[in-house]
N, C-alpha and C positions, 0 to 999 in steps of 0.2 A: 240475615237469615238465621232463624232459629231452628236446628237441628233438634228434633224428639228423636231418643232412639230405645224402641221398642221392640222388647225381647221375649222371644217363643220358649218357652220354658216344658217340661215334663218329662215322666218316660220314652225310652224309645217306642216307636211304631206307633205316635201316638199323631201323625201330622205336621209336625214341626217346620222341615221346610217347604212342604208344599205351602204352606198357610205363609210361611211368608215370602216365597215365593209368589205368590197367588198375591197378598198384599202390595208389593211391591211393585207389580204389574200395573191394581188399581189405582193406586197414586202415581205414579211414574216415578216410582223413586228407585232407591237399590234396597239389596238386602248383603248382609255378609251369613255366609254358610257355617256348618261346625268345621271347626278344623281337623275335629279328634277322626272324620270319615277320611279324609287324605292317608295320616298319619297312621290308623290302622290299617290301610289297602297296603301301605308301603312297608309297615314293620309287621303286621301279623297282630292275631288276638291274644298272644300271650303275651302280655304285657306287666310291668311290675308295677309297683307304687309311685316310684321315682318317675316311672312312665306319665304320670298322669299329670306331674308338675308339667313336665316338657308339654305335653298337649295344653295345658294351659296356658302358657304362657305364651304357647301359637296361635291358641284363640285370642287371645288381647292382641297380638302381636298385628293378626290379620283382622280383625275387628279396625286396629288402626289407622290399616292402611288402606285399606277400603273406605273408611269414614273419610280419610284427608282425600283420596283420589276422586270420590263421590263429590268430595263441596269443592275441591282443584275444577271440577269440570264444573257445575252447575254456576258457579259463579267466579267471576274474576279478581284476582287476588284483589287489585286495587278499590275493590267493591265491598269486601268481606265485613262489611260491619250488618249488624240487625239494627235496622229501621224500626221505630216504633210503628208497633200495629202490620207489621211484615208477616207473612201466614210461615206458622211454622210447616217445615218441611220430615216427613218421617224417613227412619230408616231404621230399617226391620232386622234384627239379628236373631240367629238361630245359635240358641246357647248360652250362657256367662257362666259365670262363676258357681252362682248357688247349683248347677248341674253338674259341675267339677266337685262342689262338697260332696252332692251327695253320691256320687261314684265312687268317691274316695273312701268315704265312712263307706256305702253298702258293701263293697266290695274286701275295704282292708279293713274296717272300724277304727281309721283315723284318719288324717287332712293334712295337706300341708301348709304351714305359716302362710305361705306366701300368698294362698289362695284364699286363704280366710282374711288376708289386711287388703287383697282386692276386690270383696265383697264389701269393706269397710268405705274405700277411699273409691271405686268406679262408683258412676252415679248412672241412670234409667230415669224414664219418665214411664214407661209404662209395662205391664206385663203379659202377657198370653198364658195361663196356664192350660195347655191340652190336656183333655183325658184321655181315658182307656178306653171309652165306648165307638173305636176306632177296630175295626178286624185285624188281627195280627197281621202286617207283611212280612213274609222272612225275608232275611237281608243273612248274608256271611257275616256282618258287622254286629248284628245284632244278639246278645245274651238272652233274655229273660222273653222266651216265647207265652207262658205258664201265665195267666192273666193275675193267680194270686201274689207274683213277686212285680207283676205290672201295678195292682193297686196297690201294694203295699210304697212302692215307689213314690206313685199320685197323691196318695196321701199325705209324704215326707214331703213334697212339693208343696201342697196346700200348707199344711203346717209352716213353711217358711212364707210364704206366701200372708196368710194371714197375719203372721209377726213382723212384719217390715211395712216401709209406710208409704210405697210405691203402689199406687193407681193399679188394678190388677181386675182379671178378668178368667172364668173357668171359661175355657172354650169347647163346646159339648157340639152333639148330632152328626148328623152325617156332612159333606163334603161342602154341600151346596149351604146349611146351615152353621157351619162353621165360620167359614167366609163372611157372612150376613153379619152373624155376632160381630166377629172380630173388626169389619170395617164400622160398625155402628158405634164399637167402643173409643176406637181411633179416632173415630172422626169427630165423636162426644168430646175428645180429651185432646185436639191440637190446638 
């Protein structure tokens, strides 16, 4: 079995994990959530810098372990090999790394080592960038209601986006054409 795993990337309130949420339904696969929503209900919005490594490092953590529990079930260990010509299987995550940089820099204007050599060394097949042309939802969780620090965001996104050399995808419209896009890119790219 060949594992794609395919990450929703952008501002907040921009769709994230409905979309993959929503994704993950279509194909009957899984998705893994952000971690940083647990982690903030339980510690609060005032958060430091150092804060943000530990959120990171929960995302990969739980990225993990959902990825191994995911193919634990789907298939059985003594099976575990990819067949040639075996259909790849997606799994949709909400989050990595390049969202952790730019938290980091918007917020502190600097990043930690560690999340920058896990932008280097994790690897993707594919990308989701949501935009803004989504209606704000307030969330307690959520910063930047003001749609001028929501673009300026999307467009730090696109920028990393267009410089890396991951298959990638602006995910624009409303709810119903969201979806549409994003399963037609998926399904172009397994």
């Amino acid at each position: 079995m060949l594992l794609k795993k395919i990450v929703a990337i952008g501002p907040e309130s921009t769709g994230k994990s409905t979309l993959c949420e929503q994704l993950a339904m279509q194909y009957n696969t899984a998705w893994c959530p952000e971690f940083a929503r647990d982690y903030l209900t339980e510690h609060g919005m005032a958060y430091k810098f150092d804060d943000l490594l530990t959120i990171a490092r929960g995302q990969i953590d739980l990225e993990e372990k959902q990825i191994k529990a995911f193919v634990q079930k789907l298939i059985p260990s003594d099976t575990r090999q990819t067949s040639p010509g075996a259909p790849a299987v997606p799994f949709f995550i909400d989050t990595d790394m390049y969202v952790m940089k730019v938290w980091c820099e918007f917020v502190f204007q600097k990043c930690h080592q560690w999340i920058l050599d896990q932008i280097v060394s994790r690897k993707y097949d594919l990308y989701l960038l949501c935009s803004t042309d989504l209606p704000w939802a307030p969330d307690a969780l959520r910063e930047y209601p003001d749609l001028e620090s929501r673009e300026k965001l999307f467009h730090i996104y696109k920028d990393i986006m267009v410089n890396q050399n991951v298959p990638w995808l602006e995910i624009t419209g409303n709810a119903e054409e969201r979806l549409e896009r994003a399963i037609d890119f998926v399904s172009m790219n397994l």
